[in-house]
C-alpha positions as CSV (number, residue, x, y, z in Angstrom):
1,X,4.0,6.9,-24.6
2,X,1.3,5.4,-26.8
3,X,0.4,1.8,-26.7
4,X,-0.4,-0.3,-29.6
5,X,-3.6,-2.0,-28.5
6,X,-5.1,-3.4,-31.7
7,X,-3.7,-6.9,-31.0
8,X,-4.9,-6.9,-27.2
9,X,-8.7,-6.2,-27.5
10,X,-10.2,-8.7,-25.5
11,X,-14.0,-9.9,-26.5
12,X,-16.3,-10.5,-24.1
13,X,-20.0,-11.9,-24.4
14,X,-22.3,-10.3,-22.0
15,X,-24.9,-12.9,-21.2
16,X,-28.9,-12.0,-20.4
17,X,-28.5,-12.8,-16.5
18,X,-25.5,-9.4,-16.7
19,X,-28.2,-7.2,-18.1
20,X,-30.7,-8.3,-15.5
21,X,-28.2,-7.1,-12.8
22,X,-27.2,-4.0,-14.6
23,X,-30.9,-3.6,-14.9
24,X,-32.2,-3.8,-11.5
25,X,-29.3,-1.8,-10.1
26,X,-30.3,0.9,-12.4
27,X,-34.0,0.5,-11.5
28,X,-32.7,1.6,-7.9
29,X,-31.6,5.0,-9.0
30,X,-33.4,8.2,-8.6
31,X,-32.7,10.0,-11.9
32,X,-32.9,8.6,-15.7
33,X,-29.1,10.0,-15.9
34,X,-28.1,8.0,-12.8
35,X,-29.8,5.0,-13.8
36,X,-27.7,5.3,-17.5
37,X,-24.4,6.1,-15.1
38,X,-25.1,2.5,-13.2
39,X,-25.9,0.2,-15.6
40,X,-23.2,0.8,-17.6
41,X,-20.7,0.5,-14.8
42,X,-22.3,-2.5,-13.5
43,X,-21.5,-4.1,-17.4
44,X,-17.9,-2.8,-17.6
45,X,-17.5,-4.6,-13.9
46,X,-19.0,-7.6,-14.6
47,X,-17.2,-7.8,-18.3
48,X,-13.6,-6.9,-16.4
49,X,-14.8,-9.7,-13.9
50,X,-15.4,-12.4,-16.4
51,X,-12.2,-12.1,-18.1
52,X,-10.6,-12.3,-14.4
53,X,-11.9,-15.5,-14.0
54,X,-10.9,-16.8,-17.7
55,X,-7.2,-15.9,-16.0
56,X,-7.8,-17.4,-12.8
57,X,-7.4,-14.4,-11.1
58,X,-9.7,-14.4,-7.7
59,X,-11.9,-11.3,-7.3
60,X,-14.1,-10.6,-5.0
61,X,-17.3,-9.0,-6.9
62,X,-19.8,-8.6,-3.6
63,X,-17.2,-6.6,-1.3
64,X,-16.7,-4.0,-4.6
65,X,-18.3,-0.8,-3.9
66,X,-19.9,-0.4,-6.7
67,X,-21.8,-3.7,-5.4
68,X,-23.7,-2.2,-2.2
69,X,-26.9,-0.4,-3.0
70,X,-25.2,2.7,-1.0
71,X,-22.0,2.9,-2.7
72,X,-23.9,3.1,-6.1
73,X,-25.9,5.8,-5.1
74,X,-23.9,8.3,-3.5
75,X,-20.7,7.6,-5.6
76,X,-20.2,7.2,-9.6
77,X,-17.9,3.8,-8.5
78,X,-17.0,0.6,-11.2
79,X,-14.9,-0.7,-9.1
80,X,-13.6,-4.9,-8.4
81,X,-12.1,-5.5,-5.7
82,X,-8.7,-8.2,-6.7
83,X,-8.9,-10.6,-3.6
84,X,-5.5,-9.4,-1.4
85,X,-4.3,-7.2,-3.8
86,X,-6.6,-3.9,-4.4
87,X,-9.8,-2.1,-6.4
88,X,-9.5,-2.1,-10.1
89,X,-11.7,0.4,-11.2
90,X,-13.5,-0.4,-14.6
91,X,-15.1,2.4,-16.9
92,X,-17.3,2.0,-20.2
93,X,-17.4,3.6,-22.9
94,X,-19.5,3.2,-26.3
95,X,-18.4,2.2,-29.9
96,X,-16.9,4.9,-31.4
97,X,-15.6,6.8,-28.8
98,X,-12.1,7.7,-28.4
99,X,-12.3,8.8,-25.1
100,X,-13.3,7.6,-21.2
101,X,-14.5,9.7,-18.6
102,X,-13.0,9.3,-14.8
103,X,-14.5,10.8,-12.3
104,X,-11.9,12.0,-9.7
105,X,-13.6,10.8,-6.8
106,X,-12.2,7.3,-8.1
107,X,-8.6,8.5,-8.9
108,X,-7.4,7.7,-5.4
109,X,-7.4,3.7,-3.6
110,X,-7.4,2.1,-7.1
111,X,-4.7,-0.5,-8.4
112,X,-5.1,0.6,-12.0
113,X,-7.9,1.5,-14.3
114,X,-9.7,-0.9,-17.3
115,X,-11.4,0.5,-20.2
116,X,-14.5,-1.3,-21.4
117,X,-16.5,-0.8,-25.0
118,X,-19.8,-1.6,-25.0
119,X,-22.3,-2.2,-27.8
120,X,-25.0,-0.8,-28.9
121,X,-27.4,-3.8,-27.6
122,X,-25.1,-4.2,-25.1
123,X,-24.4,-7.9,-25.7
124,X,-20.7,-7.6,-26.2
125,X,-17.9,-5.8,-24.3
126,X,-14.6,-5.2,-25.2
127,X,-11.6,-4.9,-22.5
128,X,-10.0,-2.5,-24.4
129,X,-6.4,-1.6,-22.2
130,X,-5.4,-0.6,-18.9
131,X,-3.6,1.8,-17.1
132,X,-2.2,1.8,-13.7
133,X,-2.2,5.1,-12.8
134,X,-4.3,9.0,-14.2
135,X,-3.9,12.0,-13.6
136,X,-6.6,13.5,-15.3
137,X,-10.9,13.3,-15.9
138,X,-10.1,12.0,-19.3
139,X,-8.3,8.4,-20.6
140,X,-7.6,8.6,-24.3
141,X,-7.9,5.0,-25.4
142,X,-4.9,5.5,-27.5
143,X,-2.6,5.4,-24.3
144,X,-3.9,2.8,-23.0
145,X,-1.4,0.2,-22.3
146,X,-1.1,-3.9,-23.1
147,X,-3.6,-6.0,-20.9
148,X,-0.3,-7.9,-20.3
149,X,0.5,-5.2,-18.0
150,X,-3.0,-5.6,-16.1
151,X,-2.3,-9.5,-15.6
152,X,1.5,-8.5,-14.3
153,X,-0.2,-5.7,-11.9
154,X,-2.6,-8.4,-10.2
155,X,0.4,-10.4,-9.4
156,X,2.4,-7.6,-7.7
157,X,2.5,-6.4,-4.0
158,X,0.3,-3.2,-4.2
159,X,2.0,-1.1,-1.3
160,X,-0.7,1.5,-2.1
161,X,-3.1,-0.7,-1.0
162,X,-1.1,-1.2,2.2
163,X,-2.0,2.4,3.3
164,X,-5.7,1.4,3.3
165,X,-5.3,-1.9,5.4
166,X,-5.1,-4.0,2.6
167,X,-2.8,-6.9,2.4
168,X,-2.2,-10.4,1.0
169,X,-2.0,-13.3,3.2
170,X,1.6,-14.1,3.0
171,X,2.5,-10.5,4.6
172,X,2.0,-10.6,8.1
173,X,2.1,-8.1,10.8
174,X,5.0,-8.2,12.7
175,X,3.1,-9.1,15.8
176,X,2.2,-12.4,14.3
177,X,5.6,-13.5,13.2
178,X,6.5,-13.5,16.4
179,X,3.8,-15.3,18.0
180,X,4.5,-17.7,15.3
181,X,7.8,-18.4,14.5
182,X,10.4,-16.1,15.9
183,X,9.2,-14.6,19.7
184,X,12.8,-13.2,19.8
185,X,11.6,-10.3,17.0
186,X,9.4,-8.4,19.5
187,X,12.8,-7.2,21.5
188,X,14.7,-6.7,18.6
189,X,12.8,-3.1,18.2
190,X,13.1,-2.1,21.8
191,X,16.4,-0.2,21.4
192,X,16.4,3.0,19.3
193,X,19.2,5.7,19.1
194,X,20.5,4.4,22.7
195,X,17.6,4.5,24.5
196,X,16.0,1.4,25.8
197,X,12.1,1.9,25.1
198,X,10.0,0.3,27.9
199,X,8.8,3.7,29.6
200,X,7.6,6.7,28.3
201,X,10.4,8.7,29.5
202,X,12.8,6.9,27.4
203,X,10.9,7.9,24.6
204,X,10.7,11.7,25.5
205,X,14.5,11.4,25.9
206,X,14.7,10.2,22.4
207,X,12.6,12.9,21.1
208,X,14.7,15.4,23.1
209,X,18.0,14.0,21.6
210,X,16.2,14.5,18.1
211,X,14.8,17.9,19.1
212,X,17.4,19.9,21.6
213,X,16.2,22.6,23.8
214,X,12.5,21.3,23.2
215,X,11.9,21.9,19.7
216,X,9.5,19.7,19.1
217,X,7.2,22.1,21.0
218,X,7.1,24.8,17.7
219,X,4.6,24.5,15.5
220,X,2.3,22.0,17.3
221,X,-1.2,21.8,16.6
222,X,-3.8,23.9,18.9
223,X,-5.4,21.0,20.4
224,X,-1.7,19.7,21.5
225,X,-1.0,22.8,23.3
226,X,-4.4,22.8,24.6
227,X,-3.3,20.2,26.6
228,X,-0.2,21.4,27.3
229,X,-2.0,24.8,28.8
230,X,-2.3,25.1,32.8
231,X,0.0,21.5,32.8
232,X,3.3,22.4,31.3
233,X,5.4,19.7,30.8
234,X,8.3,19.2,32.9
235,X,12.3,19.0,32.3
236,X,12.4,15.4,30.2
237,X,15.4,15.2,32.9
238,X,12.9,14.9,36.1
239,X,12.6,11.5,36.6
240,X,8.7,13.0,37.7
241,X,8.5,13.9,34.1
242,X,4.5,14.5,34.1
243,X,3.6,13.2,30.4
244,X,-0.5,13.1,31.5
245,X,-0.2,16.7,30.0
246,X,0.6,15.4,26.7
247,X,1.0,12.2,25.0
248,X,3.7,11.0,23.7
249,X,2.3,8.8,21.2
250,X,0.4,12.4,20.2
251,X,3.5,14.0,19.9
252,X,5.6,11.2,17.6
253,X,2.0,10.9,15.4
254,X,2.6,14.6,14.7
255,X,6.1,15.0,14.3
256,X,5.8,12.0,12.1
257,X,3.3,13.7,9.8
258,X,5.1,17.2,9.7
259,X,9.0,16.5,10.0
260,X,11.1,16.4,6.5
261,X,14.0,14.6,8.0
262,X,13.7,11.3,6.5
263,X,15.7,9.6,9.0
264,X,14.1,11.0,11.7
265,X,10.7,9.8,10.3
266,X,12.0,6.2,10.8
267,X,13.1,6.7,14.1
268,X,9.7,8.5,15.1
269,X,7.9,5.4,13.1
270,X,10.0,2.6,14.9
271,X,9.4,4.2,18.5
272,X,5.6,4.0,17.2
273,X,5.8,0.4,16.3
274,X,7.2,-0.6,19.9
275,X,5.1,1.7,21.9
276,X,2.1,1.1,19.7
277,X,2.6,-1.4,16.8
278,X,-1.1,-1.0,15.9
279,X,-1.6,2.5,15.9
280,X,-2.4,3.7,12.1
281,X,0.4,6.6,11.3
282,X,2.5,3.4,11.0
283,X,0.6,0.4,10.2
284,X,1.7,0.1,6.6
285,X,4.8,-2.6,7.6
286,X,4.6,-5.9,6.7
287,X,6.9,-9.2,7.0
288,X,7.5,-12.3,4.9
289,X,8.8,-15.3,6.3
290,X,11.6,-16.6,3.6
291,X,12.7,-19.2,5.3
292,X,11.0,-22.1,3.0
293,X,11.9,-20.6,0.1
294,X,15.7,-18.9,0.7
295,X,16.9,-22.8,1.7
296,X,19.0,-23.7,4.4
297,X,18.5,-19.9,6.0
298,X,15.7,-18.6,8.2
299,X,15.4,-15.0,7.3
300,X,12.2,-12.6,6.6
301,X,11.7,-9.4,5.1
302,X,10.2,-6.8,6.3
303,X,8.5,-4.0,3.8
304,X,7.6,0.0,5.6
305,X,6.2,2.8,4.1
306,X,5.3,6.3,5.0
307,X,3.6,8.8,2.9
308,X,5.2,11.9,3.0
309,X,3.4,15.5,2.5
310,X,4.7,15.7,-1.7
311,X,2.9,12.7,-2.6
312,X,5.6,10.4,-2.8
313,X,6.4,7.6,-0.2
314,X,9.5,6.5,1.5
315,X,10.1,2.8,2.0
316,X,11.9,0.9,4.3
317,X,13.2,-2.8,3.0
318,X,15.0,-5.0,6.0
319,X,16.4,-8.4,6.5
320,X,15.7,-10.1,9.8
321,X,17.3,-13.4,10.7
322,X,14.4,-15.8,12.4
323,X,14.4,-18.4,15.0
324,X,17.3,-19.1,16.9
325,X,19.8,-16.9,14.9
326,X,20.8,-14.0,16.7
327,X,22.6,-12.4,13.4
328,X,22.0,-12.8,9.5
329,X,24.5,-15.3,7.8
330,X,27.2,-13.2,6.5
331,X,27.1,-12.3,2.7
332,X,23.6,-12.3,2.5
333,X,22.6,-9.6,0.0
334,X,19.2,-7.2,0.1
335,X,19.0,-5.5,-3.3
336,X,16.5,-2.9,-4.3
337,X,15.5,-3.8,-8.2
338,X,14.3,-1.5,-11.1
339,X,11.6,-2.3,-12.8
340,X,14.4,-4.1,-15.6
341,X,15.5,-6.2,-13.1
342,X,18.9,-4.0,-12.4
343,X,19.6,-2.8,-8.8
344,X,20.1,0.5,-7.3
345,X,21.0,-0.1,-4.2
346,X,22.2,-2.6,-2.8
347,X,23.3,-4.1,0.8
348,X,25.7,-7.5,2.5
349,X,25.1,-8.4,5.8
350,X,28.4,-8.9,7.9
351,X,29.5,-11.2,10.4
352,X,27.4,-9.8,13.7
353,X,24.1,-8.1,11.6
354,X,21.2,-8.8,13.6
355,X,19.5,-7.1,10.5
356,X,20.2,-5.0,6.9
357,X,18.7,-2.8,5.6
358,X,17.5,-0.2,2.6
359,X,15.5,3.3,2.3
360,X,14.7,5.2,-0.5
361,X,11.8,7.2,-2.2
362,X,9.4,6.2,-4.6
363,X,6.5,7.8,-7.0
364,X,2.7,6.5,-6.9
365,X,2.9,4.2,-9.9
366,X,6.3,3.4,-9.5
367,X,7.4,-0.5,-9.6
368,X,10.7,-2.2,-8.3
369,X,11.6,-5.4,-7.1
370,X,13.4,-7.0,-3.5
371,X,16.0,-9.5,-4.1
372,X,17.2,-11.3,-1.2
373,X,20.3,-13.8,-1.6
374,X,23.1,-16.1,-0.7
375,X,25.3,-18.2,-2.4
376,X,23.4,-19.4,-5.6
377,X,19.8,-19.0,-3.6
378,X,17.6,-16.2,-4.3
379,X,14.1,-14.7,-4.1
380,X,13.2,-11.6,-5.6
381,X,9.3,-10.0,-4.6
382,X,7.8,-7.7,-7.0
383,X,6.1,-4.3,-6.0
384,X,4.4,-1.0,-7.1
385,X,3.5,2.0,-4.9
């Protein structure tokens, strides 16, 4: 689809004091093409970052790679880091041309991509479009979409960003909810499939009931079965179940990473989170307290995903009830959104629903909205993988 971007060109001066920068950071550079490479990606970044601030929208300039004397050396980077929300990466080009080089060592931990046109004297730069997602070494500036689209992508919940520990402060880990406001969410994920998960037995049990007759054994990695050499491990019946041989945590980590079975996945990653909340296979899962804003109802929503090995990502959407509320109010309504505002799914909580719930799959790139509601009270939370 081609854009029209005549009528979104945005001009930018670039002062004396951004050439000085550009300068001196291309001063540090070893060759006269590397030098060319950094001063022109220190403009584009500092022209991207100006308009930023003319919206209001916080950046964080210093902790951008492209900023540390390191990252500019070893990497071709023009990246700004969007406080709590991701790395916008931001190329130049030169008057006249039609087309931007992107390296691919940048096409990976990036929100969306911002094309710059420099001058000739450098005094000017033009934010010429954006694009939240490439595929390829080359952005023709003729598909570049509406900066309008770059102002609604700093305002939504970049789950991308989520897979590289990056979050905005109204997500919090589950862990602190609890401490916080609701101390009765840290049992609610003890119980999985039956099984009551306070021992590691339990959980070899529930992988057992998953995988009959051992299955889970084929196909595991050689330093997994290293361990499992000279120290086989014993009938998950034994209540002397020797699980020194071979972790357990190992052992849902990898059938995590390798299994297909979608649901499965989410039971592997929910043992995870209440054996070992922190560990990273599972650490992009974040909650939302909606209580101030859904009135009358203390409920948060919680927001999993997992990447899975073709690139896409699975999500998990929940409602929890908070506080002193052992079950949701009944009719309350979790709705997964396209990006028109339509849903396609769609769940009510009934009378005795200590939580609902939603899974699907989703692209890189892809956006969609979370609508939580009740009576005439709503809140719908915006995202993009």
């Amino acid at each position: 689809m081609s854009y029209s971007t005549q009528q979104q060109i945005i001009s930018i001066p670039i002062p004396v004091k951004f050439r000085e920068t550009a300068l001196e950071f291309a001063q540090e550079q070893p060759t006269q093409q590397k030098a060319k490479q950094v001063y022109v990606n220190t403009l584009a970044v500092l022209v991207v970052n100006s308009y930023l601030e003319m919206l209001d929208i916080p950046t964080d300039l210093e902790a951008s790679h492209c900023w540390n004397q390191y990252g500019r050396l070893m990497a071709n980077v023009a990246d700004l880091l969007l406080t709590g929300v991701g790395r916008l990466e931001c190329r130049a080009i030169r008057t006249g041309d039609r087309l931007c080089y992107v390296p691919p060592e940048v096409w990976d931990d990036r929100i969306g991509y911002v094309v710059v046109e420099l001058n000739k004297t450098c005094t000017e730069g033009k934010v010429r479009g954006f694009l939240p997602d490439i595929k390829t070494s080359q952005i023709d500036i003729e598909e570049l979409q509406p900066l309008e689209r770059l102002i609604e992508s700093s305002h939504l919940v970049h789950l991308r960003q989520w897979l590289e520990g990056i979050y905005t402060s109204q997500w919090q880990s589950m862990e602190e909810l609890s401490r916080q406001r609701s101390p009765q969410l840290a049992f609610r994920f003890r119980r999985i499939g039956g099984f009551q998960l306070n021992t590691s037995e339990e959980v070899w049990k529930l992988i057992t009931q998953l995988y009959p007759h051992r299955s889970w054994e084929n196909n595991l990695p050689s330093e997994l079965l290293e361990k499992m050499s000279g120290n086989q491990v014993e009938d998950v019946e034994s209540p002397q179940h020797n699980i020194n041989s071979l972790s357990v945590i190992d052992v849902l980590t990898h059938l995590l990473k390798t299994t297909e079975d979608e649901e499965k996945r989410w039971k592997f990653a929910e043992t995870l989170w209440t054996i070992e909340p922190n560990h990273p296979a599972i650490s992009a899962r974040r909650i939302m307290d909606l209580g101030m804003q859904l009135v009358g109802h203390s409920v948060a929503l919680m927001v999993a995903i997992l990447s899975k090995p073709d690139k896409t990502v699975a999500v998990l959407l929940r409602v929890y009830p908070i506080g002193n509320q052992p079950y949701l109010p009944p009719g309350l309504q979790l709705a997964g959104l396209y990006e028109n505002g339509q849903p396609f799914l769609e769940v009510k909580a009934r009378v005795v629903d200590n939580y609902i719930q939603l899974k699907f799959c989703a692209e890189f790139g892809e956006r969609f909205g979370v609508e939580v509601s009740i009576n005439n009270a709503s809140i719908t939370e915006h995202f993009v993988i």
